[in-house]
C-alpha positions, -999 to 999 in steps of 0.1 A, spaced: -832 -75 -59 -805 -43 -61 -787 -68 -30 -786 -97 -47 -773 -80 -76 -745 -67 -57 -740 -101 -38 -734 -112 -72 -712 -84 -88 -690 -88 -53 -685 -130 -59 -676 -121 -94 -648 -95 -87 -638 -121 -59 -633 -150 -82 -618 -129 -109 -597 -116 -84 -582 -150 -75 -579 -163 -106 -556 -134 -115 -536 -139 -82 -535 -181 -85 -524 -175 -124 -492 -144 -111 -483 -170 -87 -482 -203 -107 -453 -198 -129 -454 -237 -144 -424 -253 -140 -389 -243 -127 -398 -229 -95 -438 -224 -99 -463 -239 -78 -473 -280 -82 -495 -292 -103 -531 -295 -95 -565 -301 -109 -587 -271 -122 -602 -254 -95 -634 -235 -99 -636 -202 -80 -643 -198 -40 -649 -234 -38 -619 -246 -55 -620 -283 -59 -640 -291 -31 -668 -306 -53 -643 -328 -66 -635 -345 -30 -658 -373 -13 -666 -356 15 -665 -396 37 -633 -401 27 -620 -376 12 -582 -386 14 -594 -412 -14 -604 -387 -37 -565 -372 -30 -549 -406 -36 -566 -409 -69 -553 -373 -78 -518 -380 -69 -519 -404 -95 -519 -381 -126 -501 -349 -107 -472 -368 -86 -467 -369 -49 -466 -330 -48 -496 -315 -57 -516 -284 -52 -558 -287 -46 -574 -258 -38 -597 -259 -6 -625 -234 -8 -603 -203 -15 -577 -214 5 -545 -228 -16 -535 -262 -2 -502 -285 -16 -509 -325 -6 -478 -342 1 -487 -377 -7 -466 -411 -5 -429 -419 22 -407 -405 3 -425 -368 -2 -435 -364 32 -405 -372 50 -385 -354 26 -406 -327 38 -415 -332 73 -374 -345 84 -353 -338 57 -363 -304 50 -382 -298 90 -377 -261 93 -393 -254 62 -427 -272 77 -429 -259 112 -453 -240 105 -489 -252 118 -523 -244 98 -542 -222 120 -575 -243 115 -605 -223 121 -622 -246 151 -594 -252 173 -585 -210 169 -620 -205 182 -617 -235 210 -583 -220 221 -592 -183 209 -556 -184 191 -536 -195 223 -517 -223 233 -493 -255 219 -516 -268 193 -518 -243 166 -488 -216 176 -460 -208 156 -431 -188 159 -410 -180 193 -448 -192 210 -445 -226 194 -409 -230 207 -411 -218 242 -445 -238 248 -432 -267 229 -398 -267 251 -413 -264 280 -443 -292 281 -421 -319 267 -397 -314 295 -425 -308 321 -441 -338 311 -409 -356 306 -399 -349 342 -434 -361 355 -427 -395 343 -440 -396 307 -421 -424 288 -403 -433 323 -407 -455 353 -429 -429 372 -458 -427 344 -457 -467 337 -467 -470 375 -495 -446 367 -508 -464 337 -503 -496 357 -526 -488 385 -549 -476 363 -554 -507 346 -565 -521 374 -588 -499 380 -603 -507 345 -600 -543 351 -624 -543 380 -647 -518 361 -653 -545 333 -654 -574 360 -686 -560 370 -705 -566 338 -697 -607 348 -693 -612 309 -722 -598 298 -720 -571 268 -711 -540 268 -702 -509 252 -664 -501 266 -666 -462 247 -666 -445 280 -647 -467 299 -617 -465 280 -622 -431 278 -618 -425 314 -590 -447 314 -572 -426 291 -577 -397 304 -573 -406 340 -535 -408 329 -532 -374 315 -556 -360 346 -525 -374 369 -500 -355 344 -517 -323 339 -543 -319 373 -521 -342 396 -555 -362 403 -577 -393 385 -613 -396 388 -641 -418 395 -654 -436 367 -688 -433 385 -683 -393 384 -713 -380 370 -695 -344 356 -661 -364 350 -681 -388 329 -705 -358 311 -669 -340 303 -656 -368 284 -692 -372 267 -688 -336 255 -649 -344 244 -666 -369 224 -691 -351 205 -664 -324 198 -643 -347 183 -671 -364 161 -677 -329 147 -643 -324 139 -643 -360 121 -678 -347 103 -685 -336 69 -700 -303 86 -667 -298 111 -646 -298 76 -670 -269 60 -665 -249 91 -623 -251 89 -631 -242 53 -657 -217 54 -660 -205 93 -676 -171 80 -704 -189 61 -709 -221 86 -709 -200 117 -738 -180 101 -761 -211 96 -783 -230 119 -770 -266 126 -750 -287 152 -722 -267 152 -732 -242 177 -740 -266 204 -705 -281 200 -692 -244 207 -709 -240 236 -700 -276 247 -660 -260 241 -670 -235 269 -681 -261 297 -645 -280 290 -630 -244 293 -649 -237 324 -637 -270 339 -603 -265 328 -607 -225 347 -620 -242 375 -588 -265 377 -564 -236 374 -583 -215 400 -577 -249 426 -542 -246 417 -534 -212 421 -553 -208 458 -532 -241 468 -503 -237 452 -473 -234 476 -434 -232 478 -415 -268 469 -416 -292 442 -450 -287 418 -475 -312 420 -480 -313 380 -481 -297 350 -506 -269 362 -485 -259 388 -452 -259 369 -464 -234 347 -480 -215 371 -449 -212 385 -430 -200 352 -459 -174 351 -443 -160 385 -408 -164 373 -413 -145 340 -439 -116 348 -415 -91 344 -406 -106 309 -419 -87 280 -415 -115 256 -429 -142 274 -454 -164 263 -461 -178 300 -491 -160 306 -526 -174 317 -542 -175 284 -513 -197 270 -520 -223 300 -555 -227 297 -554 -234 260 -526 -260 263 -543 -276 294 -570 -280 269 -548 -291 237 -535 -321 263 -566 -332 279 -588 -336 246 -560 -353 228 -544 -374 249 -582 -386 256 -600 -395 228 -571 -406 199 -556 -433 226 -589 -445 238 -602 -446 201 -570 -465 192 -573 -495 222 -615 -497 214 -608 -504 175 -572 -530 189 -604 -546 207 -626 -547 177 -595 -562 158 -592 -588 183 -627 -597 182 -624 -601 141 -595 -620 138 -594 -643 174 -562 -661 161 -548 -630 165 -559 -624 203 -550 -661 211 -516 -656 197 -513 -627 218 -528 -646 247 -501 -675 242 -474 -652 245 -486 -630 268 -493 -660 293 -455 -672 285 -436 -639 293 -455 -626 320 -481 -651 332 -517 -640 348 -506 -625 380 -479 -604 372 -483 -565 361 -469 -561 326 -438 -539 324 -426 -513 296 -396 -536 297 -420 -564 284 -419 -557 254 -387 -569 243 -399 -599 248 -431 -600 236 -422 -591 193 -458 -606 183 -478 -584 201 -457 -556 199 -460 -559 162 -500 -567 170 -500 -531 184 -479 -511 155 -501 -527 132 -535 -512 149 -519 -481 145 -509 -483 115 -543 -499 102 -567 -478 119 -548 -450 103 -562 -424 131 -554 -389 114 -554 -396 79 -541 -360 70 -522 -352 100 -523 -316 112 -525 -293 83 -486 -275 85 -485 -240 68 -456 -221 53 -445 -191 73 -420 -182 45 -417 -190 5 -403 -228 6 -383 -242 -28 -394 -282 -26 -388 -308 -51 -377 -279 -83 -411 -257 -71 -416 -230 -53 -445 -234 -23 -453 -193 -14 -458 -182 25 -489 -186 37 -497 -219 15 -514 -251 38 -494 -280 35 -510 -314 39 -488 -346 51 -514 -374 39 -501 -397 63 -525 -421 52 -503 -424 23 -480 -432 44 -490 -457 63 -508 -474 29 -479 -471 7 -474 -500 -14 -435 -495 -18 -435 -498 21 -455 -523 29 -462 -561 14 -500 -558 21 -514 -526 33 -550 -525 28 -548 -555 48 -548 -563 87 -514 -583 88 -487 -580 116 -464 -597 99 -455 -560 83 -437 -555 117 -419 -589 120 -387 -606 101 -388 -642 91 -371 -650 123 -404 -633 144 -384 -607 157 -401 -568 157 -386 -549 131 -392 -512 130 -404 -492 94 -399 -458 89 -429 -455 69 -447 -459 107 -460 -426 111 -490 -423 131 -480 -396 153 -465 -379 125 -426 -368 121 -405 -339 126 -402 -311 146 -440 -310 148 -448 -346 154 -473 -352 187 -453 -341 219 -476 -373 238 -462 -401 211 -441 -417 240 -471 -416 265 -494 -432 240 -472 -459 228 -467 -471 266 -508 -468 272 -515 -484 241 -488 -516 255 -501 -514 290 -537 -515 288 -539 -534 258 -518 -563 272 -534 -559 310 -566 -565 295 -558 -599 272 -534 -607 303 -575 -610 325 -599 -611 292 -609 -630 260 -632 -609 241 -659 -617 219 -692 -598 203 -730 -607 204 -730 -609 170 -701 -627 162 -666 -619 144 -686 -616 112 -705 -587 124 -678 -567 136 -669 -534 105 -636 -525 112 -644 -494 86 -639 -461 103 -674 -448 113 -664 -409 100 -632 -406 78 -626 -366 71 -602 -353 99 -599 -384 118 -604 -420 113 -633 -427 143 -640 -465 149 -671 -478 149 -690 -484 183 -694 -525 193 -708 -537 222 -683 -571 235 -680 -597 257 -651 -594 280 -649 -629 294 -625 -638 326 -596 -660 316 
């Protein structure tokens, strides 16, 4: 009894004490915080959001508070950027402001605070810096990596001609697909899509990811003390973190017993080689822990988000077939059925180009971005956001923003064409973000997403079991990321 009493004397200093602090830092207008919704103490407004689609519940704020408002997120202060115009003020016009990257509870404890993903400061830069021109100078966006993606289409291709048109789920196929490509970048080898611990890695990658996109996964970048402290699903995914981390070791301890003078083999031995260069440099940030956890932050994203992205183009295709036909038409006319399709391709191809931006754009993969975080007080738009506040880009917003689009709840390339058919770019096309913290793999992506995509319509028409009609294009979990739903299809030979 005496412990509950002082469990509840302790919450009730503890809200008192940040209702004091939120009201000293609110100021109203001129140069106080955003608007916002009354927020109830330690849970803020979190009964307030749908926890399936919670970006909804944001939208439907925005409308009484404007495009800059502040929600409060458990305890944690949050302003939500919301609509074009706010968020690339933010993320472009005003980009060193925003550099700053939340440090999210689940991906601290996956990378134990190392690494690309979540780093700020001089860490941030140097790792930033240094993997875009690593991966730049392995091919990514060039000639080099398009050959890469190219033979690994094939590969695909003969995977799928050995279910001789008869259904199947392609989850795991295009998974290792996918990450075969970043496997070449970062461990300067593919695998077997018939390897048992290749294909129980990206099984685990998987399940991560879904409880990231979960309900649960949100509570535990909320309230990590609390979530971590409660039976449930959560600590199996943590474990699962441990076996990617031990395959990842395992990598980096092949690389260092083989690695020898001349030209590195990938991205593994590049750094391993700036490791040597810099050990007597007291302000590096080329140190071991640093590699393993960006190795990480590049093989789980550059799997799943592409692979998801080409599974739900696939869906589309099976929902509207006038669309795959039209693809088919001028795939067939540009390149024919025997060719390999090119990067340079598309210039010629503006329909399914435009096919492509709009999958992205519709699927709407990370509906709030990465959180970004203030590392100093910020003046935006006549208020004043203080250090240390989380800052959310609703790119959703974005890429469903009625002044930018004619139609965008609805699947329609013709928002990427001109009344001539020509492709015609929109800045309001934001799917890997913008900025100076915008996904270093956007240019890798956009040429698998081209490659595959148009290799497999180039060999395949797909269909479903069930039907068009049966096909939900509605994300399966829509919290962190938007995850397609699973289909099983017909890929039949053209």
């Amino acid at each position: 009894m005496e412990v509950c009493v002082a469990i509840l004397l302790v919450g009730a200093l503890l809200a008192l004490l940040w209702l004091l602090v939120d009201k000293k830092k609110s100021g109203g207008k001129g140069g106080g915080l955003p608007p916002g919704p009354f927020a109830l103490p330690l849970v803020g407004n979190l009964l307030q959001l749908d926890k399936h689609v919670p970006y909804k519940t944001l939208l439907k704020l925005s409308e009484r508070y404007g495009p800059v408002m502040m929600v409060h997120l458990g305890w944690q202060r949050a302003v939500v950027l919301v609509g074009y115009e706010a968020v690339k003020e933010a993320l472009v016009d005003q980009a060193d402001d925003f550099t700053g990257r939340m440090q999210l509870p689940f991906l601290v404890k996956a990378t134990r605070g190392y690494g690309l993903g979540i780093s700020n400061g001089d860490r941030w830069r140097q790792l930033r810096r240094f993997t875009l021109t690593t991966l730049r100078d392995f091919g990514m966006g060039r000639k080099g990596m398009e050959a890469w993606i190219q033979e690994e289409s094939k590969h695909m291709r003969g995977h799928i001609e050995t279910y001789k048109a008869a259904p199947f789920d392609p989850s795991f196929l295009l998974s290792c697909s996918v990450s075969n490509v970043i496997c070449c970048l970062v461990f300067g080898q593919r695998f077997d899509y018939e390897d048992p611990d290749f294909l129980r890695l990206l099984a685990i990658i998987f399940k991560i990811l879904q409880f990231v996109a979960s309900p649960l996964g949100q509570m535990y970048n909320i309230f990590p003390w609390l979530i971590e402290r409660l039976p449930g699903s959560q600590h199996k995914v943590f474990a699962n973190m441990e076996v990617v981390r031990s395959f990842i070791d395992q990598k980096i301890q092949q690389h260092q017993d083989s690695l020898e003078p001349g030209p590195p083999r990938d991205f593994i031995d590049c750094f391993l080689n700036r490791i040597q260069q810099e050990k007597h440099n007291k302000t590096t940030e080329f140190f071991y822990e640093n590699l393993q956890a960006t190795v990480m932050n590049l093989f789980m994203a550059g799997t799943e988000t592409t692979s998801s992205t080409i599974r739900y183009a696939l869906s589309i295709f099976i929902k509207h077939p006038e669309v795959q036909e039209k693809m088919q038409k001028e795939i067939d006319a540009v390149i024919g059925r025997e060719r390999c399709v090119n990067m340079e391709d598309r210039k010629s191809m503006p329909f399914t180009d435009a096919v492509i931006h709009e999958v992205q754009r519709f699927l709407d993969i990370a509906p709030f971005s990465l959180p970004h975080y203030t590392l100093h007080d910020v003046s935006f738009r006549g208020y004043t956001i203080p250090k240390d506040t989380i800052v959310v880009p609703l790119l959703h917003s974005v890429l469903k923003d009625e002044t930018q689009w004619a139609d965008p709840l609805t699947f329609d390339p013709q928002h990427f064409l001109d009344h001539n058919g020509n492709f015609k770019k929109n800045p309001s096309f934001m799917p890997f973000s913008s900025g100076k913290r915008a996904c270093v793999g956007e240019s890798l992506a956009r040429m698998e997403l081209f490659i595959f995509l148009v290799s497999l319509l180039q060999h395949f028409s797909f269909s479903c079991p069930g039907g068009p009609d049966s096909v939900d294009l509605t994300p399966e979990y829509s919290t962190f990321t938007n995850m397609p739903r699973r289909h099983q299809l017909v890929a039949m030979p053209r």
